[in-house]
DRENDO-243308 format. One line per field, with one value per atom (N, C-alpha, C): residue number from 1; residue in one letter; chain; x negated, y negated, z. Coordinates in nm, 2 decimals, padded with zeros to 4 digits. Last residue first. Example, Ala and Ser with C-alpha at 12.3 -4.5 7.8 and 13.67 -1.06 7.14 Angstrom:
BEGIN
k c(2, 2, 2, 1, 1, 1)
r c(S, S, S, A, A, A)
c c(A, A, A, A, A, A)
xx c(-01.28, -01.37, -01.29, -01.32, -01.23, -01.32)
yy c(00.22, 00.11, 00.00, 00.57, 00.45, 00.33)
zz c(00.71, 00.71, 00.79, 00.78, 00.78, 00.78)
This chain:
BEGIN
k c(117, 117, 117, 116, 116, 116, 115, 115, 115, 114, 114, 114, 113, 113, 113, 112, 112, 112, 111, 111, 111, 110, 110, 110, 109, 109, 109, 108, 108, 108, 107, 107, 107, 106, 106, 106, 105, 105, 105, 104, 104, 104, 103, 103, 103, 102, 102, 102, 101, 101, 101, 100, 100, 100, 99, 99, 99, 98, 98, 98, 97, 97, 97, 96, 96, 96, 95, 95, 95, 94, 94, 94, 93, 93, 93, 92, 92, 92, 91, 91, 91, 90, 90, 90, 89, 89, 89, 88, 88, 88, 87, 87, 87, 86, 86, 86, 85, 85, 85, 84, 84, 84, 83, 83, 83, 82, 82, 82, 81, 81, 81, 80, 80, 80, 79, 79, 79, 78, 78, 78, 77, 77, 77, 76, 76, 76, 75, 75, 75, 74, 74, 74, 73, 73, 73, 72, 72, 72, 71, 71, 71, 70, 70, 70, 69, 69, 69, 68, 68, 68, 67, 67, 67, 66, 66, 66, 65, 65, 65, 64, 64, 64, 63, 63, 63, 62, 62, 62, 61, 61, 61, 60, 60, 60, 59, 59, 59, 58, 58, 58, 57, 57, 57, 56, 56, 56, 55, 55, 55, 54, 54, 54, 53, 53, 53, 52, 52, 52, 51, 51, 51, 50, 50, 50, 49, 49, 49, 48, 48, 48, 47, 47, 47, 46, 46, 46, 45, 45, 45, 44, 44, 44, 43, 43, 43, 42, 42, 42, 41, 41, 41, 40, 40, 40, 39, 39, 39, 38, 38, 38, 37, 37, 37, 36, 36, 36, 35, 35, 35, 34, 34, 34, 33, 33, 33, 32, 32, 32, 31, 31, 31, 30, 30, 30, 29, 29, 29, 28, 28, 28, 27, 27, 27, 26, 26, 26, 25, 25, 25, 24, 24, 24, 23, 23, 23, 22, 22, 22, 21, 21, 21, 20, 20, 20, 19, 19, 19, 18, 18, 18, 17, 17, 17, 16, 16, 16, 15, 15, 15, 14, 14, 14, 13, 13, 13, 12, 12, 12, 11, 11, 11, 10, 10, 10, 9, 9, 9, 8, 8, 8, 7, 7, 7, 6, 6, 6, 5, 5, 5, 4, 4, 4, 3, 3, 3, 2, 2, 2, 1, 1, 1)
r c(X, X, X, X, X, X, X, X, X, X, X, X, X, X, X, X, X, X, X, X, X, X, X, X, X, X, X, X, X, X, X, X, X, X, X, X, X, X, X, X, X, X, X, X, X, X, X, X, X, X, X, X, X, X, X, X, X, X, X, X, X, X, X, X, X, X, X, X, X, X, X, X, X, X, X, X, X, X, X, X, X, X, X, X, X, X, X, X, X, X, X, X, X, X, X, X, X, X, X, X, X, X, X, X, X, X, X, X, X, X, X, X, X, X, X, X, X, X, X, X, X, X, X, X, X, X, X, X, X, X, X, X, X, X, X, X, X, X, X, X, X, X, X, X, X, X, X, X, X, X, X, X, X, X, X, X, X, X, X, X, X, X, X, X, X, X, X, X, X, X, X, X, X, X, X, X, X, X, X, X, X, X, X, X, X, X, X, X, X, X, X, X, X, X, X, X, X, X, X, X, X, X, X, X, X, X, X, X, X, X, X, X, X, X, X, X, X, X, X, X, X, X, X, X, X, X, X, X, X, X, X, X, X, X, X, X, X, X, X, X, X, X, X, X, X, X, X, X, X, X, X, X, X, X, X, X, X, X, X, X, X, X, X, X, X, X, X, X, X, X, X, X, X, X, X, X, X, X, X, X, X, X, X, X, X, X, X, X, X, X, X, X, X, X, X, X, X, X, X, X, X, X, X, X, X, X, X, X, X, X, X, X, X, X, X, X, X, X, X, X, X, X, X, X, X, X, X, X, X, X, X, X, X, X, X, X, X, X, X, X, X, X, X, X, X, X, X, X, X, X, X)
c c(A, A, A, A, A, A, A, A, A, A, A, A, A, A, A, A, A, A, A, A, A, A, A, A, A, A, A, A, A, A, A, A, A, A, A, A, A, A, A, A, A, A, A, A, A, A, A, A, A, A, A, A, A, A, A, A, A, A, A, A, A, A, A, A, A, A, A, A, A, A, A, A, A, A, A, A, A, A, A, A, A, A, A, A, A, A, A, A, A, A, A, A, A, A, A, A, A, A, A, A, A, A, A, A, A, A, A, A, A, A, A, A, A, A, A, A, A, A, A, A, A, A, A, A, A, A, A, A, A, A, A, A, A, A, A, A, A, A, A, A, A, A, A, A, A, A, A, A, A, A, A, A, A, A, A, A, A, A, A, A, A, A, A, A, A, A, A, A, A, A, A, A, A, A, A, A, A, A, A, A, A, A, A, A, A, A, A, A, A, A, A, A, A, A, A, A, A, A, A, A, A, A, A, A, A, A, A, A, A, A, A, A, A, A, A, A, A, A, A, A, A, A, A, A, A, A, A, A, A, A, A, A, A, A, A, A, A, A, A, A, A, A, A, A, A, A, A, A, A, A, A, A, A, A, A, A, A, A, A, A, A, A, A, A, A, A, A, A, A, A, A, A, A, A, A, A, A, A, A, A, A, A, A, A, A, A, A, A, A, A, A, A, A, A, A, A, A, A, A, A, A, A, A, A, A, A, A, A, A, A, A, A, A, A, A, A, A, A, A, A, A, A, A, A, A, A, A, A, A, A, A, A, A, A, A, A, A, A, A, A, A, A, A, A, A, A, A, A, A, A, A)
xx c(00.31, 00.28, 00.37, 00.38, 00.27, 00.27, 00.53, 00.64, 00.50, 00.33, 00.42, 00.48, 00.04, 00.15, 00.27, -00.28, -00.21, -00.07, -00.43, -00.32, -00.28, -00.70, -00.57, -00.54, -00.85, -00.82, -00.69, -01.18, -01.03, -00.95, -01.43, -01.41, -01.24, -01.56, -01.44, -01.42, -01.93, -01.74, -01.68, -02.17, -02.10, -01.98, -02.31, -02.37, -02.29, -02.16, -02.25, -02.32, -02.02, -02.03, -02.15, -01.85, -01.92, -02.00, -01.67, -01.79, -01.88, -01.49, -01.54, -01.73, -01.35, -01.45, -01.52, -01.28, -01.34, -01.39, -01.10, -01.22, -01.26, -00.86, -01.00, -01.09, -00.81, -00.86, -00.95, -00.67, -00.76, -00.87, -00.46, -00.58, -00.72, -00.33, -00.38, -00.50, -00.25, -00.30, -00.40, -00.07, -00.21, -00.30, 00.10, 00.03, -00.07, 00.26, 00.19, 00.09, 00.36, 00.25, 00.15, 00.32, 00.40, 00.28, 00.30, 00.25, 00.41, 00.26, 00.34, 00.28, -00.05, 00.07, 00.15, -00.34, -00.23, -00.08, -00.62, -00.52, -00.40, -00.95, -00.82, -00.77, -01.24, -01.12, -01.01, -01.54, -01.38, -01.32, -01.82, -01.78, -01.63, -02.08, -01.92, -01.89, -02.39, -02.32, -02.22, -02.42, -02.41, -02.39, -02.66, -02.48, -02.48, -02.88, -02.87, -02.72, -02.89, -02.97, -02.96, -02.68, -02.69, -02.75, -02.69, -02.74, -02.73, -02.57, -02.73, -02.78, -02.42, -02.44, -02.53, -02.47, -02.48, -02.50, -02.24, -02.36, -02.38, -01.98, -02.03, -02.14, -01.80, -01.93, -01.95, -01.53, -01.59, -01.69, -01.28, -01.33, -01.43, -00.99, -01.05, -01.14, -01.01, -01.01, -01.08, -01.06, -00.99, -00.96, -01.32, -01.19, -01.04, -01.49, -01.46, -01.36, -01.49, -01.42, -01.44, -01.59, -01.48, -01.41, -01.89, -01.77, -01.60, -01.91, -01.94, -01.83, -01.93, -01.89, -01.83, -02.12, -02.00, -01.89, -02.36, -02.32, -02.18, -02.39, -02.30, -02.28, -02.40, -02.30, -02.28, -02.63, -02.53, -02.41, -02.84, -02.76, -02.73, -02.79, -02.75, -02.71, -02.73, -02.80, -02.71, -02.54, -02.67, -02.73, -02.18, -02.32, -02.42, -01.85, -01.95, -02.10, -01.55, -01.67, -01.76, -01.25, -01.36, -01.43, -00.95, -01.03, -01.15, -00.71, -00.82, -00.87, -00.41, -00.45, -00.64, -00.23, -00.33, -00.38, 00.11, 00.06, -00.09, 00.50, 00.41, 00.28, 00.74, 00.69, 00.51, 00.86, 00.86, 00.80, 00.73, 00.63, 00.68, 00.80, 00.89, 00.79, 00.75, 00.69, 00.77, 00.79, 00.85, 00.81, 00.61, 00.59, 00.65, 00.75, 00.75, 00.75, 00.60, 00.77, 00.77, 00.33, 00.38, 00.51, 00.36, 00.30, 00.35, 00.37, 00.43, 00.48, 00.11, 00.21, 00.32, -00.05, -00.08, 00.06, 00.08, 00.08, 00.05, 00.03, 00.16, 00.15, -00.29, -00.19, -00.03, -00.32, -00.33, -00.29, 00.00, -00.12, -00.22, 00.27, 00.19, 00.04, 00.41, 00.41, 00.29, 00.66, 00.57, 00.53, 00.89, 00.76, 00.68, 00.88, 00.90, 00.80, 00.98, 00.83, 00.83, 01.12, 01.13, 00.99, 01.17, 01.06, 01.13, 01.46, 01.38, 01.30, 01.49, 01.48, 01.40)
yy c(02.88, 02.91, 03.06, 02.73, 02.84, 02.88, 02.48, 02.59, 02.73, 02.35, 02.43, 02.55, 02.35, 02.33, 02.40, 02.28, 02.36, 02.36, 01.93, 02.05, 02.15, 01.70, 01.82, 01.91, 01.36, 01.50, 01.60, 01.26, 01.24, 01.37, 01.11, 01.11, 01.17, 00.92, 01.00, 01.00, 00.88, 00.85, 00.93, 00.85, 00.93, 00.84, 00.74, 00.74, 00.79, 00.75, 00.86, 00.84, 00.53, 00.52, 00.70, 00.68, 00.57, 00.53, 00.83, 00.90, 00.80, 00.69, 00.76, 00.81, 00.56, 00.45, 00.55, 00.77, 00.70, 00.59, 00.85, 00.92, 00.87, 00.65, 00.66, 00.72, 00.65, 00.57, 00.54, 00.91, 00.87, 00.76, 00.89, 00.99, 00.89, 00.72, 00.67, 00.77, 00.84, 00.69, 00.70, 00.97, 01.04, 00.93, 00.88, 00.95, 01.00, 00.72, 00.65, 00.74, 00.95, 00.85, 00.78, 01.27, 01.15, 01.04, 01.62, 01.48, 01.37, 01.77, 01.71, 01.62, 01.92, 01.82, 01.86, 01.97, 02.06, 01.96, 01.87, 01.85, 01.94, 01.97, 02.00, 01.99, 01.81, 01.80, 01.88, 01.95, 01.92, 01.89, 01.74, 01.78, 01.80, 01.85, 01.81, 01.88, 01.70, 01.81, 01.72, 01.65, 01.59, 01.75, 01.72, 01.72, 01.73, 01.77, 01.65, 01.67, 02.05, 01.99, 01.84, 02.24, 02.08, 02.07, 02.50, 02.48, 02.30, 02.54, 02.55, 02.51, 02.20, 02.32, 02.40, 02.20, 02.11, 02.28, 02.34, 02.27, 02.25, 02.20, 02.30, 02.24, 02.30, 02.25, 02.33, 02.20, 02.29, 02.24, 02.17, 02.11, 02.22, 02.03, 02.07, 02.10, 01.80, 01.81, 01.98, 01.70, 01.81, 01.82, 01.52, 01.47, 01.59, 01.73, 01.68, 01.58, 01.71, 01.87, 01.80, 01.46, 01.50, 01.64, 01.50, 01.37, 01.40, 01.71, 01.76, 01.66, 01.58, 01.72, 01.77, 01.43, 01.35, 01.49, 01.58, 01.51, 01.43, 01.72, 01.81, 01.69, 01.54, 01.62, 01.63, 01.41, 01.35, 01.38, 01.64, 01.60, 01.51, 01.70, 01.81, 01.72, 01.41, 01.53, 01.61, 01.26, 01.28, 01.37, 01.35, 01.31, 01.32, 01.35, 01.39, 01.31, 01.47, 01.37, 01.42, 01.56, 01.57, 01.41, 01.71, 01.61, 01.58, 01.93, 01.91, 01.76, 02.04, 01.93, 01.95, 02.30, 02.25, 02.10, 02.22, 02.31, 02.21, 02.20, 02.14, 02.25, 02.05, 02.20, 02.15, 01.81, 01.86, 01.96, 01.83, 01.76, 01.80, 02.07, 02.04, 01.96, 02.12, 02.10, 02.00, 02.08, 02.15, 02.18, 01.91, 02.06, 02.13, 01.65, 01.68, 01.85, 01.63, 01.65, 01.71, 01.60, 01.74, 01.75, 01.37, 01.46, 01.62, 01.25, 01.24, 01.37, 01.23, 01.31, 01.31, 01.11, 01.24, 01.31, 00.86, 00.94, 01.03, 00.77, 00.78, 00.86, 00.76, 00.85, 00.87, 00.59, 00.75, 00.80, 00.39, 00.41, 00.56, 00.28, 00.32, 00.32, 00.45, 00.37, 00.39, 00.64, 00.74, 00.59, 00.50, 00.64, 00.68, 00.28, 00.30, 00.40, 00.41, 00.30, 00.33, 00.71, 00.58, 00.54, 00.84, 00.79, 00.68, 01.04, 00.89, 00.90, 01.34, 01.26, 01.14)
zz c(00.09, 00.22, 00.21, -00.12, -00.16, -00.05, -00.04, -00.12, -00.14, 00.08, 00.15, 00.04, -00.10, -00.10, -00.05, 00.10, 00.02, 00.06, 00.03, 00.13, 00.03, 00.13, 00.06, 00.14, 00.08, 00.15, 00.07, 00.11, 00.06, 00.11, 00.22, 00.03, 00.02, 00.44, 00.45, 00.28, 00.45, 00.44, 00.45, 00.70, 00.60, 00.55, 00.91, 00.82, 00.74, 01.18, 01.18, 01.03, 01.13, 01.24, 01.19, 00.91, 00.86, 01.01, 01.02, 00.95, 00.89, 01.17, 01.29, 01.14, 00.94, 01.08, 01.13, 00.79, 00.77, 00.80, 01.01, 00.97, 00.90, 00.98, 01.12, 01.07, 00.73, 00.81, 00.88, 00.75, 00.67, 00.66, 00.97, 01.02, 00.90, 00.79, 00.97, 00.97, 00.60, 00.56, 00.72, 00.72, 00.58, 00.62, 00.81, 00.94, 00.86, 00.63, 00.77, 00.78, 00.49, 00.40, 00.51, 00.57, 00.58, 00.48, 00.70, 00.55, 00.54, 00.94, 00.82, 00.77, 01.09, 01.08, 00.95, 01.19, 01.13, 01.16, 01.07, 01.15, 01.10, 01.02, 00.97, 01.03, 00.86, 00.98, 00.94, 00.72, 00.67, 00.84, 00.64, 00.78, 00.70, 00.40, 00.46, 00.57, 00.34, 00.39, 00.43, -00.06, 00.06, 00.18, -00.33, -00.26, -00.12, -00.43, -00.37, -00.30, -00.46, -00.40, -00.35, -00.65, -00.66, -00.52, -00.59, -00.69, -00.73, -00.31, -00.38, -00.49, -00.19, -00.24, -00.30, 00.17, 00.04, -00.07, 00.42, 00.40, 00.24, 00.63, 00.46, 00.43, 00.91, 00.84, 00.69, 01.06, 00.99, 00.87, 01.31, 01.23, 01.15, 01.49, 01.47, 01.30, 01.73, 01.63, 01.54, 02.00, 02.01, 01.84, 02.03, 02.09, 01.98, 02.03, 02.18, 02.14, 01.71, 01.77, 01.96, 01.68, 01.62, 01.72, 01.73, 01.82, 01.83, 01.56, 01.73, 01.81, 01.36, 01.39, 01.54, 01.37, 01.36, 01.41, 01.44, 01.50, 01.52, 01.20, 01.35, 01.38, 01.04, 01.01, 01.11, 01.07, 01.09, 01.08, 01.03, 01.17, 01.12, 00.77, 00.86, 00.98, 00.54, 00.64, 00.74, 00.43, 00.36, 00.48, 00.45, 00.49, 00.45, 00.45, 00.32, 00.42, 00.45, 00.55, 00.50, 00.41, 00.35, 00.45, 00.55, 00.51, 00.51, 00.49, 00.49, 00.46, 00.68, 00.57, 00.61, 00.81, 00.76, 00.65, 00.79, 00.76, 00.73, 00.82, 00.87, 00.82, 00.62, 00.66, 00.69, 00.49, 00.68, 00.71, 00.23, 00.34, 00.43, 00.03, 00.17, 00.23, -00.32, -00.20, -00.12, -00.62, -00.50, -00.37, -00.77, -00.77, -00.68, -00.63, -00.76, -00.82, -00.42, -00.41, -00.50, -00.47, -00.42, -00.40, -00.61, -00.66, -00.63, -00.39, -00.47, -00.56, -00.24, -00.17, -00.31, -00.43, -00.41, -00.35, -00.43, -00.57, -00.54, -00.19, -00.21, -00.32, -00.18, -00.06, -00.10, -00.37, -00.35, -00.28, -00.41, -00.40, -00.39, -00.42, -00.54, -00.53, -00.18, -00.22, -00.32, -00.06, -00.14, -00.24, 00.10, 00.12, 00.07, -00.09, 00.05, 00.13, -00.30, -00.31, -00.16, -00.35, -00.32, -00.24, -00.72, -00.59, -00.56, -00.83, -00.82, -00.70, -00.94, -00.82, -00.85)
C-alpha cells in the first residue's frame, strides 16, 4: 500500500498513525488513546487533572516512579475515538495549552492496536 501524504503527513502524528496501517491496524475501529501530561508535582497534577475530568475527560494519575525520584507525575487523558491525523494533532494540541497552563507538557500519546482488540 502507498502512503497518502495527505493523511498520514511526514510528521509524528503521521509516522505514528502510519505505522499502525502498516502492522494491520483499522484507524475506523474506535478505541482508548492515551495521552501523557508529565508535571513536576502532585498538585499540578490533580489540578490539571481535575480541569480536565470537569470538562468530561476522562483521566488517570501516575505518580513518579520509585526508583527514579526525579520522574515527573503523569496526568494520562483517555479519549476514546478513531485515529485520524486532524483529530490526533487537535486533542494534542490542546493538552498541551491546557498542561502548560498548570506547569506541565503534553509528552505524547498511544494506542493499543485495533487488530489486538
Amino acid at each position: 500500500m502507498d502512503r497518502d501524504f495527505g493523511k498520514y503527513p511526514k510528521d509524528d502524528n503521521g509516522e505514528v498513525l502510519w505505522r499502525l496501517i502498516e502492522n494491520g491496524d483499522d484507524l475506523s475501529i474506535a478505541r482508548d488513546v492515551d495521552f501523557s501530561l508529565d508535571f513536576p508535582s502532585q498538585e499540578a497534577a490533580l489540578e490539571c487533572g481535575l480541569f480536565l475530568f470537569k470538562h468530561e475527560y476522562k483521566v488517570q494519575l501516575e505518580p513518579p516512579l520509585d526508583d527514579e525520584p526525579d520522574s515527573p507525575w503523569t496526568v494520562q487523558v483517555i479519549p476514546y475515538m478513531t485515529l485520524n491525523h486532524a483529530e490526533v494533532s487537535h486533542l494534542e494540541a490542546y493538552f498541551k495549552d491546557v498542561a502548560r497552563h498548570f506547569g506541565g507538557d503534553c509528552t505524547g500519546w498511544g494506542c493499543v492496536c485495533a487488530a489486538a482488540i
